[in-house]
Backbone bond lengths (Angstrom), bond angles and torsions (degrees), N, CA, C in turn:
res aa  C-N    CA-C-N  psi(-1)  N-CA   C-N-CA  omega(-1)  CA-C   N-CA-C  phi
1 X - - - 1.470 - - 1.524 109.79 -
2 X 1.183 120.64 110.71 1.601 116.14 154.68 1.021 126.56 -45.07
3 X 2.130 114.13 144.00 1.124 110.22 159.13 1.110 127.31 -99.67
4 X 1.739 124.30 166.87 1.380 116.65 159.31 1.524 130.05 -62.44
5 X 1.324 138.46 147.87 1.479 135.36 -166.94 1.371 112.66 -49.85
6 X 1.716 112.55 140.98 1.652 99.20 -156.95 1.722 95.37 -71.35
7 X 1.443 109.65 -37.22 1.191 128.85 -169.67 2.052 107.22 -41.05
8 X 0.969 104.98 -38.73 1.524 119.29 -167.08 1.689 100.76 -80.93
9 X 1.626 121.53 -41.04 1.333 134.96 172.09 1.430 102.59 -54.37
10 X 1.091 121.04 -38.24 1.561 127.50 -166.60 1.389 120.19 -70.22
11 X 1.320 108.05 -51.56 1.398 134.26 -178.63 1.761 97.92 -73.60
12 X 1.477 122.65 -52.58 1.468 116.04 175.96 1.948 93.71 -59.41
13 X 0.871 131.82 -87.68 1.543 128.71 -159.14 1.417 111.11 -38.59
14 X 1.556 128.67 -7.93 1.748 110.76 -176.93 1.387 67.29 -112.02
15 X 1.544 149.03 -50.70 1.526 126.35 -152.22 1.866 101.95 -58.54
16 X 0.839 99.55 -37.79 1.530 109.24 175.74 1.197 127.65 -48.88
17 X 1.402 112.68 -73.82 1.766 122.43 143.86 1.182 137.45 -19.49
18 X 1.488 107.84 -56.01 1.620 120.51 153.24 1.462 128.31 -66.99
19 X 0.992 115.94 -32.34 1.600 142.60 -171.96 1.410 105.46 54.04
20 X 1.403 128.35 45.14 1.530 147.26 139.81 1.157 135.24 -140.99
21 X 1.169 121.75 156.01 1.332 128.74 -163.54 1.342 108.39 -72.89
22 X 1.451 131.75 -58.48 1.214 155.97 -169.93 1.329 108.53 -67.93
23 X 1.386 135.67 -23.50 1.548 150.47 152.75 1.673 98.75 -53.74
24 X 1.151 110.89 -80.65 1.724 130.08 -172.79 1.330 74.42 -45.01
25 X 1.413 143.50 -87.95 1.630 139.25 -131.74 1.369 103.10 -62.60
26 X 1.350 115.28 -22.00 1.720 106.60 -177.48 1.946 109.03 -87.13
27 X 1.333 89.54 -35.71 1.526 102.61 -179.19 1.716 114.76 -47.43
28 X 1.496 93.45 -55.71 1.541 104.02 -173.24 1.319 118.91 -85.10
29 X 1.530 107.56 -9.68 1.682 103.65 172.50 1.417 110.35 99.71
30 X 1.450 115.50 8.80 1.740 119.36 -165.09 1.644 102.38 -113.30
31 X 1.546 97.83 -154.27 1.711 103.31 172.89 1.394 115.25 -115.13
32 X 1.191 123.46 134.52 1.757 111.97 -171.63 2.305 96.93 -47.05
33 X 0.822 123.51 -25.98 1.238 122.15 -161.04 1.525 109.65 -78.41
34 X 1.590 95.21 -24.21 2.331 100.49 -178.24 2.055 69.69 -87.53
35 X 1.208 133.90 -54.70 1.744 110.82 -143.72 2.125 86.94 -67.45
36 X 1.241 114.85 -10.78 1.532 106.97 -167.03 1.851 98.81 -68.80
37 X 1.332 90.56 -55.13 1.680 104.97 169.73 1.216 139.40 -52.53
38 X 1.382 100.41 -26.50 1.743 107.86 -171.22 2.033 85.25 -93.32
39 X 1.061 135.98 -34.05 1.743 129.52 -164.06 1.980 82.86 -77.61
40 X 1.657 111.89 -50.39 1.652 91.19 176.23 1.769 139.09 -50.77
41 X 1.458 91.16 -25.13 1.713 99.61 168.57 1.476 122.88 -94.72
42 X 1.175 115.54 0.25 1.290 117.78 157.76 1.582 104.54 -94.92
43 X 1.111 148.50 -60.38 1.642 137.59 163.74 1.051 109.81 -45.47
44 X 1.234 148.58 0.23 1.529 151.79 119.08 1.251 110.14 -31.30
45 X 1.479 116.64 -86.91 1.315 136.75 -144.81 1.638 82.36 -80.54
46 X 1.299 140.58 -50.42 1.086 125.34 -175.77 1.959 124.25 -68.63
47 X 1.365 106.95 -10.48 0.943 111.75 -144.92 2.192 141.25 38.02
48 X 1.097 104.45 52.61 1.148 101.53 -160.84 1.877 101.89 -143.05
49 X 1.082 135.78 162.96 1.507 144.36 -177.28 2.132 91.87 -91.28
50 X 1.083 85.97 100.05 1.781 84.52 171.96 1.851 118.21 -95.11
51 X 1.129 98.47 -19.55 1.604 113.42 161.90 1.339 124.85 -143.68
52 X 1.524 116.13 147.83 1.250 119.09 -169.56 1.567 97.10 -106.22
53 X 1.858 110.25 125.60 1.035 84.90 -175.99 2.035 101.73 -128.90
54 X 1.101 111.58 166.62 1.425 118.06 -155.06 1.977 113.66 -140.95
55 X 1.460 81.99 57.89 1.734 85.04 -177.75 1.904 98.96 88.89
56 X 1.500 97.58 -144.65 1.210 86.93 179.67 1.711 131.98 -78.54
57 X 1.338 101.38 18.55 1.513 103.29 -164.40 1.475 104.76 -107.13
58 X 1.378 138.81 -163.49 0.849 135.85 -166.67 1.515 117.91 -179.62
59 X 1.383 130.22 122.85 1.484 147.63 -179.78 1.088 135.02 -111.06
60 X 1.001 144.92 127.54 1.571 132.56 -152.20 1.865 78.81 -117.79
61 X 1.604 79.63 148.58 2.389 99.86 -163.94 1.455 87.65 -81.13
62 X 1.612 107.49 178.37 1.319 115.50 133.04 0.957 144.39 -48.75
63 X 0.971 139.76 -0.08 1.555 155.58 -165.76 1.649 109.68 -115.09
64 X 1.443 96.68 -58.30 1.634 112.69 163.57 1.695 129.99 -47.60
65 X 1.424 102.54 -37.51 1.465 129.97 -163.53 1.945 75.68 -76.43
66 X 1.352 136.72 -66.04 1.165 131.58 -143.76 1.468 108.42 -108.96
67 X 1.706 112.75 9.17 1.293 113.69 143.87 1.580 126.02 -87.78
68 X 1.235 108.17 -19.13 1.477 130.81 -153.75 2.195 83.17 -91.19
69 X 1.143 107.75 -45.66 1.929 108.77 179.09 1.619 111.99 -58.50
70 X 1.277 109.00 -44.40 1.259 110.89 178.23 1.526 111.96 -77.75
71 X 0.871 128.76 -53.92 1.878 120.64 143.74 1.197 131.29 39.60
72 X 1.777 75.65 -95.50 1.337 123.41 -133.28 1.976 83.38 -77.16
73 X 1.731 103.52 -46.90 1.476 115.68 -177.26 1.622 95.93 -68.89
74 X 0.841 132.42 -53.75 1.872 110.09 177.23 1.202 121.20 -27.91
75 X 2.125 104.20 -55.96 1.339 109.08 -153.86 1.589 100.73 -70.61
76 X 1.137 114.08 -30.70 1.226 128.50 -172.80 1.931 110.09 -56.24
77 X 1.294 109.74 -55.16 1.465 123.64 170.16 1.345 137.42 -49.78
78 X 2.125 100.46 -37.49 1.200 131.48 148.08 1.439 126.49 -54.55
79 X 1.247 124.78 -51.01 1.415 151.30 137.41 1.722 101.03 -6.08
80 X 1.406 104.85 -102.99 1.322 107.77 177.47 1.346 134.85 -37.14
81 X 1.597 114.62 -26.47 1.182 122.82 -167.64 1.150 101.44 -94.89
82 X 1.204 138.77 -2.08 1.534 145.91 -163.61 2.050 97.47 -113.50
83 X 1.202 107.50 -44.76 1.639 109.72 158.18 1.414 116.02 -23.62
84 X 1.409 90.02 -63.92 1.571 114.46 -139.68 2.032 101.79 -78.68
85 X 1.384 105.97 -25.29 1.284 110.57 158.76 1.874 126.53 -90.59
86 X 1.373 102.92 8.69 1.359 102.96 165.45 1.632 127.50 -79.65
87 X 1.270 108.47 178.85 1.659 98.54 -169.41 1.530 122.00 -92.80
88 X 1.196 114.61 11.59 1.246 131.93 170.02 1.635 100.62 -75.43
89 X 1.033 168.09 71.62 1.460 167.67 -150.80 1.354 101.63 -121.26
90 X 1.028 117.44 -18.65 1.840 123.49 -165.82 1.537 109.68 -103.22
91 X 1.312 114.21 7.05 1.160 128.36 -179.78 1.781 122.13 -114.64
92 X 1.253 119.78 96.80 1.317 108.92 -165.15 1.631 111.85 -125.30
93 X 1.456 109.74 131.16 1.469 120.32 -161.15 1.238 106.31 -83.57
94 X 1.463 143.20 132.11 1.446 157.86 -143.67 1.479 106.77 -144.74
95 X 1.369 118.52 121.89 1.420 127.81 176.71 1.523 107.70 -123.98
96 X 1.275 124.86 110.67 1.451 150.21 -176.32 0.975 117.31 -119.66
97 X 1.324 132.08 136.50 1.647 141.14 -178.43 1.753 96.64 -70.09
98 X 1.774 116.24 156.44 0.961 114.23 -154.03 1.958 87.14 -82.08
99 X 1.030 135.97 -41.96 1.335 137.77 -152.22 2.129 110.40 -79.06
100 X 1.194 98.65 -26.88 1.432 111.54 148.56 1.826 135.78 -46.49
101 X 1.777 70.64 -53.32 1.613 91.43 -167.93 1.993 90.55 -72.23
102 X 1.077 126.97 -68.87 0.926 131.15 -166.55 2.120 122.32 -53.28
103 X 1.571 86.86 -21.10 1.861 95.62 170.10 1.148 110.82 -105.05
104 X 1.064 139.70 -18.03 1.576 138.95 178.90 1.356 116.27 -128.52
105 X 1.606 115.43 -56.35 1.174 105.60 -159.29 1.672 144.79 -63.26
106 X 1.096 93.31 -37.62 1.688 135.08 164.28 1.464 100.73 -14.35
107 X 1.685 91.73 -79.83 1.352 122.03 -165.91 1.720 96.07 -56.05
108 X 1.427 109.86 -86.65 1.540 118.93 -175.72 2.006 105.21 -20.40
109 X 1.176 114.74 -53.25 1.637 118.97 -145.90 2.017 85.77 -79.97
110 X 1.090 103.95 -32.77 1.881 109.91 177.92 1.227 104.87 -31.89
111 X 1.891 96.56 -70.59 1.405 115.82 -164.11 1.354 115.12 -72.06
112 X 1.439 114.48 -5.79 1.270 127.46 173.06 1.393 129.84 -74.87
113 X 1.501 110.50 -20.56 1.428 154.45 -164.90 1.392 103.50 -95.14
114 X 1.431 100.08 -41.61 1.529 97.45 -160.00 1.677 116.13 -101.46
115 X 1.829 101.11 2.56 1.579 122.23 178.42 1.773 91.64 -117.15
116 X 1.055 124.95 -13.03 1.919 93.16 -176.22 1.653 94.17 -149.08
117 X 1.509 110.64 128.27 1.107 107.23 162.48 1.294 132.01 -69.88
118 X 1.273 122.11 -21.39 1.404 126.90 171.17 1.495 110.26 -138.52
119 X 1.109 124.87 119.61 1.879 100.94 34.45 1.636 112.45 -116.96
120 X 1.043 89.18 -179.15 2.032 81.37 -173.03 1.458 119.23 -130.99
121 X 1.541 102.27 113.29 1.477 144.76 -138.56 1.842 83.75 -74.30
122 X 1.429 137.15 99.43 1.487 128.98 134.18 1.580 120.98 -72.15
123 X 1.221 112.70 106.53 1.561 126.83 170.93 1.314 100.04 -67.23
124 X 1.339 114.10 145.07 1.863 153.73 115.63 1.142 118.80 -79.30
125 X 1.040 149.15 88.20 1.360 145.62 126.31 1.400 136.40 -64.73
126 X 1.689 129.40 99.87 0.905 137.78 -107.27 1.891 97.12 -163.68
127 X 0.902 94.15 140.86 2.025 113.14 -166.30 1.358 96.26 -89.32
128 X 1.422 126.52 100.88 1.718 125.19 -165.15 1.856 89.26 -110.48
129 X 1.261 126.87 126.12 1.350 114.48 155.38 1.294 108.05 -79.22
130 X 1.735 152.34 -11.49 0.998 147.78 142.20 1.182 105.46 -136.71
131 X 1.271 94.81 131.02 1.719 117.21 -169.64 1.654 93.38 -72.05
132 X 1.566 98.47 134.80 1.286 116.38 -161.97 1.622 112.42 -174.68
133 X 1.508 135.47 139.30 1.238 107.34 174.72 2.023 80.75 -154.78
134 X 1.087 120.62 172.64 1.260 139.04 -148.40 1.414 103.30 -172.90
135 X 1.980 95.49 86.79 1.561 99.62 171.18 1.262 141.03 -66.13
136 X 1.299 129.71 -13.11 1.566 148.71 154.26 1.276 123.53 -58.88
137 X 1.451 117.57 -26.39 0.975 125.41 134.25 1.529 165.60 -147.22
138 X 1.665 105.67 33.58 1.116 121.70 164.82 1.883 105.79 -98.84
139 X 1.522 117.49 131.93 2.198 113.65 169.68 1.568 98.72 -50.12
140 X 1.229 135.94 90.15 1.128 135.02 166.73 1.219 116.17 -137.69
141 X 1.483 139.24 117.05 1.491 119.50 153.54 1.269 118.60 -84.24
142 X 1.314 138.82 -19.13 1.456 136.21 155.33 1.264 128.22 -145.23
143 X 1.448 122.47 171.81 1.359 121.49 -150.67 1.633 107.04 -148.16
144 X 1.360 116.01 130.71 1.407 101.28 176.42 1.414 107.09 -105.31
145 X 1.063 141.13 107.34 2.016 161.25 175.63 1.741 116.41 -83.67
146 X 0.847 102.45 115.16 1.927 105.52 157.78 1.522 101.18 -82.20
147 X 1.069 106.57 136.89 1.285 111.05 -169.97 1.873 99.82 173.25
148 X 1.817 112.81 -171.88 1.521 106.28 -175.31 1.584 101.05 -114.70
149 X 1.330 111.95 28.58 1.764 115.66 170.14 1.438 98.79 107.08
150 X 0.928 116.06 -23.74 1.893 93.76 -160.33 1.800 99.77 -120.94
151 X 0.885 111.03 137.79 1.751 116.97 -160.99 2.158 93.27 -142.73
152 X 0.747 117.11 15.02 1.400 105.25 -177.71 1.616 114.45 155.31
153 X 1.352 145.83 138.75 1.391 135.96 132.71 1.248 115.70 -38.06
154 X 1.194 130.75 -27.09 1.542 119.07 -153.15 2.102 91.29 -111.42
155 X 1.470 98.61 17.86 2.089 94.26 -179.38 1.154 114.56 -134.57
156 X 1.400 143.32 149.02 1.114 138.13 176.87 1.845 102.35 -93.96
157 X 1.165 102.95 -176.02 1.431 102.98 169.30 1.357 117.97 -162.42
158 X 1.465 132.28 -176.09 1.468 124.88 162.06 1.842 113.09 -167.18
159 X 1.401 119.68 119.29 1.197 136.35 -163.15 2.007 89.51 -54.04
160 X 1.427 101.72 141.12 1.537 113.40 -175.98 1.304 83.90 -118.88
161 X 1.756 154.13 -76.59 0.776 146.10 -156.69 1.940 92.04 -167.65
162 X 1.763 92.78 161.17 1.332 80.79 -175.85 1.524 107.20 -130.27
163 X 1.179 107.80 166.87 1.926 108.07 -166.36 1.182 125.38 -67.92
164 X 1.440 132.88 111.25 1.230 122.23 161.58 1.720 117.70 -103.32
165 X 1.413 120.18 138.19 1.467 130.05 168.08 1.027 121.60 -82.50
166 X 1.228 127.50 135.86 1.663 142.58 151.20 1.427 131.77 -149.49
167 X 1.454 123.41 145.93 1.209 92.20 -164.96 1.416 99.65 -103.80
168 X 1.642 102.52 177.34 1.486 119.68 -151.38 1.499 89.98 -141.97
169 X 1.915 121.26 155.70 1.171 120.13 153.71 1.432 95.18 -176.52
170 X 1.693 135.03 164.06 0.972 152.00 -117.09 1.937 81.84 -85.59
171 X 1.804 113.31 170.48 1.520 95.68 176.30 1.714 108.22 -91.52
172 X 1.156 108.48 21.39 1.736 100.33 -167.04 1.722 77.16 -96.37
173 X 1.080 142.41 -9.88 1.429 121.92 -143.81 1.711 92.07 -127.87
174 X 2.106 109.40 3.56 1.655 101.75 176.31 1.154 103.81 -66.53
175 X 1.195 156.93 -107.01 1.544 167.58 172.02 1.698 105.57 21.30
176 X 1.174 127.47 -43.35 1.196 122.08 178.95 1.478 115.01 -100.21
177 X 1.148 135.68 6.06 1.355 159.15 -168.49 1.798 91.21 -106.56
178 X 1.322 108.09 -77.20 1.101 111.12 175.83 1.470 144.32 -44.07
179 X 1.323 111.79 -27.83 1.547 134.82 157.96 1.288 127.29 -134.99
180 X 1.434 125.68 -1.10 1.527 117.41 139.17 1.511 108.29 -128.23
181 X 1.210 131.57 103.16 1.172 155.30 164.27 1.293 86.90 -69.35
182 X 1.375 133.45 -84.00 1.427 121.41 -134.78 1.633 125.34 -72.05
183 X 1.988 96.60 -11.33 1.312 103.53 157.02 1.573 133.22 -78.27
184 X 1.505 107.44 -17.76 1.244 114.28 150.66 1.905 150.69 -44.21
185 X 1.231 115.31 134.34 1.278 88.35 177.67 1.295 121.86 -100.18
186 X 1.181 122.41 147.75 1.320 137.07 -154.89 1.555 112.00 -88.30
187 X 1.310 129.85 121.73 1.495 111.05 171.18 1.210 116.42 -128.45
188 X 1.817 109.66 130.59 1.285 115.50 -167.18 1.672 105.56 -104.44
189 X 1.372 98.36 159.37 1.737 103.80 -171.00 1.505 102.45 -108.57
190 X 1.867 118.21 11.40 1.130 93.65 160.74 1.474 106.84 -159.87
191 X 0.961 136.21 146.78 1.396 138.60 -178.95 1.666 130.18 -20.51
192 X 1.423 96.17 -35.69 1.766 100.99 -158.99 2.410 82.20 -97.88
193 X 1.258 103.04 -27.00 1.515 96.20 -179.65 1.303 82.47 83.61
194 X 1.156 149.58 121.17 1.253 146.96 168.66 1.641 89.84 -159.41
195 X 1.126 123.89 -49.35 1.336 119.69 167.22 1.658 132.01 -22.24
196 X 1.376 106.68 -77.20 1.222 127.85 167.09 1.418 116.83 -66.29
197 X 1.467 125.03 -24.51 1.355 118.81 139.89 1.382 137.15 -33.81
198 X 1.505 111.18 -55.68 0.769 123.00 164.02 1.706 149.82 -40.84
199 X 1.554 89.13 -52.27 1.288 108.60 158.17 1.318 132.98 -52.13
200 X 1.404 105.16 -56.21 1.323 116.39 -169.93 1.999 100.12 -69.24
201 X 1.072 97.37 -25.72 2.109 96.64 -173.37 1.462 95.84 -70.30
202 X 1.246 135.17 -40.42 1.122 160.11 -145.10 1.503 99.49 -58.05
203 X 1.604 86.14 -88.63 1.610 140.08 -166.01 1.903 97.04 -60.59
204 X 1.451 101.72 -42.26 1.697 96.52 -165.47 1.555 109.56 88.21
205 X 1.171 112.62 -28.32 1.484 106.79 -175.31 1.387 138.29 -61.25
206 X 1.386 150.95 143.02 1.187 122.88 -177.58 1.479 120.00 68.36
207 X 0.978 116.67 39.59 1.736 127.12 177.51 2.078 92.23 -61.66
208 X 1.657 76.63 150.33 1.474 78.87 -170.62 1.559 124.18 89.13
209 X 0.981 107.40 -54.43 1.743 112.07 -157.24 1.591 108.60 -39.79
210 X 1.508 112.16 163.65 1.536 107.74 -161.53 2.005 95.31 -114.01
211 X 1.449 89.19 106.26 1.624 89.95 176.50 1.407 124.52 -86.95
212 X 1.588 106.66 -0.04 1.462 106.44 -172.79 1.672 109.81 -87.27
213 X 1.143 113.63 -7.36 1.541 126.52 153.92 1.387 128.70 -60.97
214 X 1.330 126.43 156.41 1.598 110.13 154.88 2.360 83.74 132.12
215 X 1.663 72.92 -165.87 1.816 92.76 166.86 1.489 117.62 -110.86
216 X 1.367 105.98 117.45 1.639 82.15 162.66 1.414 141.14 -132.99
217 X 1.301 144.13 132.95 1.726 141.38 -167.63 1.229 94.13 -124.34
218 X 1.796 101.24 -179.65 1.499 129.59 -130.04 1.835 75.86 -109.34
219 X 0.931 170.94 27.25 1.352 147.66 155.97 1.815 105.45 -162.93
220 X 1.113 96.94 176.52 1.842 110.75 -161.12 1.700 83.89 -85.27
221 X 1.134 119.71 -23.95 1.733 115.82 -168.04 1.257 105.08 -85.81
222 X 1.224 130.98 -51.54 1.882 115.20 156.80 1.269 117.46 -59.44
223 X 1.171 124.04 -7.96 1.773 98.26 168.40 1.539 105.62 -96.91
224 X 1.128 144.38 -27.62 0.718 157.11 -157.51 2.098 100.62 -82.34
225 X 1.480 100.70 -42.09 1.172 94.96 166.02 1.519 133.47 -66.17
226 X 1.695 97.87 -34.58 1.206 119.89 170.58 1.534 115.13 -53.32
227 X 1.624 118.07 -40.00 1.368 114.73 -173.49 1.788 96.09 -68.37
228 X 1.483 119.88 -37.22 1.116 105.27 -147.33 1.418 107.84 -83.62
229 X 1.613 122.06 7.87 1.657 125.85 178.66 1.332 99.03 -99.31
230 X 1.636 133.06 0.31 0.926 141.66 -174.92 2.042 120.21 72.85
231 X 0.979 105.45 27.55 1.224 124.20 170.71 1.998 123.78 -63.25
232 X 1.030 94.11 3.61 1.590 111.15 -161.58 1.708 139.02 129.15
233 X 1.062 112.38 -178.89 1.903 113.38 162.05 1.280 119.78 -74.15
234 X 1.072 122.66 97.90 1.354 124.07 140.01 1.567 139.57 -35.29
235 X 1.685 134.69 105.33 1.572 113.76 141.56 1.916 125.57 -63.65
236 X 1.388 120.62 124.49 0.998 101.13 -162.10 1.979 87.64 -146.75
237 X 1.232 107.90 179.82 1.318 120.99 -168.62 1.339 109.56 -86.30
238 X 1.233 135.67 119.09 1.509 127.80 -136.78 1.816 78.69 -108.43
239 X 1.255 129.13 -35.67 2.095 110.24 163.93 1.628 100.49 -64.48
240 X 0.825 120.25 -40.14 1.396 117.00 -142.38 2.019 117.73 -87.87
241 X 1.630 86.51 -7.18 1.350 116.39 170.31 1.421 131.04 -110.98
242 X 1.685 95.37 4.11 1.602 94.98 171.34 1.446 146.61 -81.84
243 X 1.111 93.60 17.18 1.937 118.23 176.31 1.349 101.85 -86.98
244 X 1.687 105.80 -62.09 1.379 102.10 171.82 1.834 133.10 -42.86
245 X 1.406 89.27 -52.14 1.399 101.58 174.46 1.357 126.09 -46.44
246 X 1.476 104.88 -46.33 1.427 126.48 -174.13 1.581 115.38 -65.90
247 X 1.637 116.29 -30.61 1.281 119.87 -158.25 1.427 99.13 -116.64
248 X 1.493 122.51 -7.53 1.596 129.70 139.06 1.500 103.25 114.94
249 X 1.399 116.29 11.22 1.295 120.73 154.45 1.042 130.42 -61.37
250 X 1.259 135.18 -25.91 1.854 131.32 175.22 1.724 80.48 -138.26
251 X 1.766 105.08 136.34 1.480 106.16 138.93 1.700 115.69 -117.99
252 X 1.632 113.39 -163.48 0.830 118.39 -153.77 1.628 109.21 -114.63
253 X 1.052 123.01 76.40 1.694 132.00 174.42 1.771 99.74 -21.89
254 X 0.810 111.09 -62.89 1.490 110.98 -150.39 1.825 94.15 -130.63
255 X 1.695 105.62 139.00 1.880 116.06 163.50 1.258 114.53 -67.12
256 X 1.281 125.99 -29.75 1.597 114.23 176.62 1.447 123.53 -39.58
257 X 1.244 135.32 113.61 1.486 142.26 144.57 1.363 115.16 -87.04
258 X 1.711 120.08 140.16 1.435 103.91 172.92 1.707 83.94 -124.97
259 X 1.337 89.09 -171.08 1.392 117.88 -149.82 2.069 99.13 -114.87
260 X 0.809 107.77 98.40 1.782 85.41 -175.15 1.711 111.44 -88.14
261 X 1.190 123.37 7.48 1.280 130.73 -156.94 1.353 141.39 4.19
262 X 1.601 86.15 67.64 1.647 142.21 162.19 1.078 114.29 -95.29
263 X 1.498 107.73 -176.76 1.841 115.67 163.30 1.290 103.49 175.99
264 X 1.185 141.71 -173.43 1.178 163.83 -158.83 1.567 105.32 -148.70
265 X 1.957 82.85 105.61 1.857 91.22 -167.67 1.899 98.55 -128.51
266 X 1.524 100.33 148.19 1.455 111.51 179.81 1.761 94.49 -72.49
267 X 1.410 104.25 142.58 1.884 99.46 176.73 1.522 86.35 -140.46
268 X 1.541 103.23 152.98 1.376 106.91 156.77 1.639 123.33 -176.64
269 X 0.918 136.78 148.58 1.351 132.32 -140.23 1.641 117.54 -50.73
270 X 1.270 127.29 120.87 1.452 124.74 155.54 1.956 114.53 -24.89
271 X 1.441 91.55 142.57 1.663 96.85 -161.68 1.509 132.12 54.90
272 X 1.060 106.85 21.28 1.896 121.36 -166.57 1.491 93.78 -36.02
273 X 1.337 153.27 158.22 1.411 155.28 93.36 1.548 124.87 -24.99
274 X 1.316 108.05 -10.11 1.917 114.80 -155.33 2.181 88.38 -138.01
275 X 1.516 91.67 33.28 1.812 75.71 -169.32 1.267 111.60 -82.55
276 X 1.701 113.29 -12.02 1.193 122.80 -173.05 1.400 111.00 -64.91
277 X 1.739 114.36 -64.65 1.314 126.80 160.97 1.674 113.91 -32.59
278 X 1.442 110.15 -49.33 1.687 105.38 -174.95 1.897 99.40 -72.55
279 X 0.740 119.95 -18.28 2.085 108.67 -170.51 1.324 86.91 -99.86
280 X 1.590 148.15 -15.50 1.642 134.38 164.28 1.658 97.92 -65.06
281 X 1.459 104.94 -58.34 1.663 97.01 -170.89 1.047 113.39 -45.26
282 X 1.709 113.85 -52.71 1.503 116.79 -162.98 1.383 131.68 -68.19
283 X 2.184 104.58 2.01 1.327 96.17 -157.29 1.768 72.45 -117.11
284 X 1.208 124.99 3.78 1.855 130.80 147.19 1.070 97.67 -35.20
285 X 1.436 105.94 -98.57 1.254 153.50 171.02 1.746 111.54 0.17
286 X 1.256 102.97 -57.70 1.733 112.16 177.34 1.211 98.15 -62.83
287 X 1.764 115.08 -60.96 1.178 125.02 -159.74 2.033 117.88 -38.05
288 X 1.693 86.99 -37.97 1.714 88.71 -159.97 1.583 92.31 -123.82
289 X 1.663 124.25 47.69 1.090 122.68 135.38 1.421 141.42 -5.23
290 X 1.136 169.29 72.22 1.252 141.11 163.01 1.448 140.94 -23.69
291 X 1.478 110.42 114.95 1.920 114.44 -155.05 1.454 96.57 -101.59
292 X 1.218 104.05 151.79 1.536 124.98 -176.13 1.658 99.84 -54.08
293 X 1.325 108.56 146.10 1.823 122.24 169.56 1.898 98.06 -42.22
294 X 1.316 92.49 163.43 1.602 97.93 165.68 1.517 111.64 -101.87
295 X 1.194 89.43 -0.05 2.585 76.72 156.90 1.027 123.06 -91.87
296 X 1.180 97.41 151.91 1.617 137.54 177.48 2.186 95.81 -24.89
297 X 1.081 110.73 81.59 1.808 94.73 174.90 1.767 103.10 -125.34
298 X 0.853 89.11 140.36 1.663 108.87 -174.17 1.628 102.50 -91.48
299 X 1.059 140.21 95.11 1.470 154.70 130.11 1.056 129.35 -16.56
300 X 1.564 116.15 105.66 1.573 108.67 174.29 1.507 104.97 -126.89
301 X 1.457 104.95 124.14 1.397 106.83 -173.58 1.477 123.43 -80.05
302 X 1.614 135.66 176.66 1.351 112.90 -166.66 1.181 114.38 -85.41
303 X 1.498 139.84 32.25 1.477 158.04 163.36 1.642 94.89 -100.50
304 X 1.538 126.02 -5.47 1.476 93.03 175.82 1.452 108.76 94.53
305 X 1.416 141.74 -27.46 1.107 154.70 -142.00 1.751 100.29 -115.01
306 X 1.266 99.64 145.96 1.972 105.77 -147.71 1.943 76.74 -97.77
307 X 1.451 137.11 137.39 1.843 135.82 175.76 1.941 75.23 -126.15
């Protein structure tokens, strides 16, 4: 089957987008009168009204609207794939949750910077309510996700370290944490409280306790800040909080760690072009992990089972 001229597809998908001719004609560098011509030989070749037009103005149909979507995702696919064979290769785009980026990553990708010239790591760090990324169409060649390993058929992946919970809060506030919890306020790092749910099913501890109380925000890095102005208990990332811990800003009420059996894994598209660059980062990346505190913490994995 033949196609219609890509050139003519092009000019219909930004006239579309824009929903004028004279927009598209400045965009692409032409005359609104070649983008008028090139949308007429595709309603040719398509036989169909791809814009409605009304004097000098102009509307893209129904028909148009849901040629112009499918498009728009080609050009877009085309787009990327045309990147990815340029000569920049040593350059690889990184999408990280913001509360990651801000406890580990920073630091790690510095020193990473400052041992290999290539390839050279541009961060995103980015507020995910579910960690998720979509290489077709997000500029990304890789992504670091909490999640349970598998993010797609079409991605590979590889476990970096995996999550453990506990909660944390300033040390003036251990003693009452420790034997009145329930007068405490509770702060959750995420909307549904699933966190501190967690714990408590876990742990056994605190039967009863009322979790629908407390503070709650969108990431482990505002609560975590929150514990450390002394605002309440924190659930928080027991690697990902060990600076704090260490330098005596948050301690640790209670040894329980649980296990959510998750982790925080490098992913990035099946067949990559840049996989070489992504398995140097990633074998960084393992290398300079974040290791559990050196106290005494009792481990319960997500089977329930005390390691």
């Amino acid at each position: 089957m033949s196609l219609p001229p890509l050139y003519a597809l092009r000019a219909f998908e930004v006239a579309a987008r824009l929903n004028s001719f004279s927009k598209a004609a400045e965009a692409l560098n032409i005359t609104p009168g070649a983008v008028s011509r090139h949308v007429r030989t595709l309603e040719m070749w398509f036989d169909c009204e791809l814009f409605k037009r009304q004097g000098p103005r102009v509307e893209v149909s129904d028909a148009g609207r849901v040629l112009a979507g499918h498009l728009s995702e080609s050009f877009t696919s085309i787009e990327w794939a045309c990147r990815a064979f340029k000569s920049e290769n040593h350059l690889l785009r990184l999408k990280a949750p913001s509360s990651l980026t801000m406890r580990w990553l920073l630091d790690v990708l510095k020193i990473f910077r400052d041992n290999h010239a290539k390839p050279q790591v541009e961060i995103a760090s980015v507020w995910m309510d579910i960690d998720s990324v979509d290489f077709s169409r997000e500029p990304y060649d890789c992504a670091i996700l909490l999640g349970n390993g598998y993010f797609g058929d079409s991605t590979e992946s590889r476990l970096l370290f995996s999550e453990w919970l506990i909660p944390v809060c300033t040390p003036s506030l251990l003693d009452s944490a420790r034997h009145r919890l329930a007068q405490c306020d509770l702060i959750h790092p995420s909307p549904d409280r699933r966190d501190w749910k967690r714990w408590l099913k876990r742990t056994g501890l605190f039967p009863g306790l009322d979790v629908s109380r407390g503070i709650v925000f969108d990431t482990l890095e505002q609560g975590s800040r929150a514990a450390m102005s002394g605002h309440g208990v924190a659930m928080a990332d027991l690697r990902l909080t060990l600076e704090a811990l260490e330098s005596g800003l948050l301690a640790l009420p209670f040894r329980e760690a649980i296990a959510t059996g998750e982790g925080y894994y490098l992913v990035w598209p099946k067949n990559s072009l840049r996989r070489e660059s992504i398995e140097r980062l990633m074998a960084w990346l393992q290398l300079h992990t974040p290791v559990f505190p050196s106290q005494d913490i009792v481990c319960l994995d997500y089977d329930e089972k005390r390691v």
